[in-house]
N, C-alpha and C positions, 0 to 999 in steps of 0.2 A: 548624468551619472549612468556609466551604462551596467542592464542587467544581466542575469547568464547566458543570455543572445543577443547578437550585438544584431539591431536593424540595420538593413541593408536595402536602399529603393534603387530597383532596376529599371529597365527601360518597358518590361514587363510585369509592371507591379510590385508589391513590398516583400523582400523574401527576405527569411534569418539564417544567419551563417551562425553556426555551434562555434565559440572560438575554440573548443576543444580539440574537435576535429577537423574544423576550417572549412566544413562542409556546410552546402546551402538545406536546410530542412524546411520540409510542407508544413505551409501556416495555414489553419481556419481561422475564420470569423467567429466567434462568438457574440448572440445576441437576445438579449429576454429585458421583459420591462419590470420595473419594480413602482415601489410608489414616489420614488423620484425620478420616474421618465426611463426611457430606452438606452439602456447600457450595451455599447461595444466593447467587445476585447478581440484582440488579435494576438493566435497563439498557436504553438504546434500540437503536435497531437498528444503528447505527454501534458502539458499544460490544459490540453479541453478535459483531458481523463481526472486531471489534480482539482482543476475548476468546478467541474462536470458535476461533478460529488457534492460540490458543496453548493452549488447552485439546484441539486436536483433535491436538494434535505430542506430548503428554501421555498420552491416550488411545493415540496407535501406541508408546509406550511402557512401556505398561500401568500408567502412575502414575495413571491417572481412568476414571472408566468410568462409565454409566447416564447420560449424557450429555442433558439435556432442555431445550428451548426451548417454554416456554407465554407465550399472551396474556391479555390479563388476564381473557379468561374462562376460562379453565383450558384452553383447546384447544392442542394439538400442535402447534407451526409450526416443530421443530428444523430440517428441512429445505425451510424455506419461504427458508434463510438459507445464500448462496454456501457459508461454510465450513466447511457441513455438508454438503454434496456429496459 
C-alpha cells in the first residue's frame, strides 16, 4: 500500500517521487536507538522536521538516544535540520 511518496530505487540509490508533483525529492536517513535496538527511517526533509519533533521530546526523556540524520552520501546533516537545534 503505498504512502504520500511513492519509493522509487534508481540506479543511484533509493530516491521519492512526490506523486503530486511527479518530482524526485531529497531523502535522509534517519537513525537513533531505543530500547528495542536501532531504528531506521528513510524520509525527506519535511518528514525528519515531523519526526524530528517527536523523536527529539523522546530523547529529553531518555526513551532514544544517538540520535542521526545522514544524506545519502553518508554525511552528517542532523543539525542542518530546525528540530534538531
Amino acid at each position: 500500500m503505498p504512502n504520500a511518496l511513492t519509493l522509487t530505487v534508481r540506479r543511484h540509490g533509493v530516491r521519492r517521487r512526490d506523486p503530486r508533483t511527479g518530482q524526485f525529492v531529497k531523502v535522509f536517513t534517519l537513525t537513533y536507538t531505543s530500547e528495542i535496538g536501532p531504528q531506521t527511517r528513510t524520509l525527506t526533509a519535511r518528514g525528519i522536521e515531523t519526526v524530528g519533533r517527536i523523536i527529539n521530546r523522546l530523547a529529553d526523556r531518555g526513551e532514544v538516544w544517538d540520535i542521526a540524520v545522514t544524506d545519502k552520501d553518508g554525511r552528517d546533516v542532523t543539525f542542518d535540520f530546525h528540530c534538531f537545534i
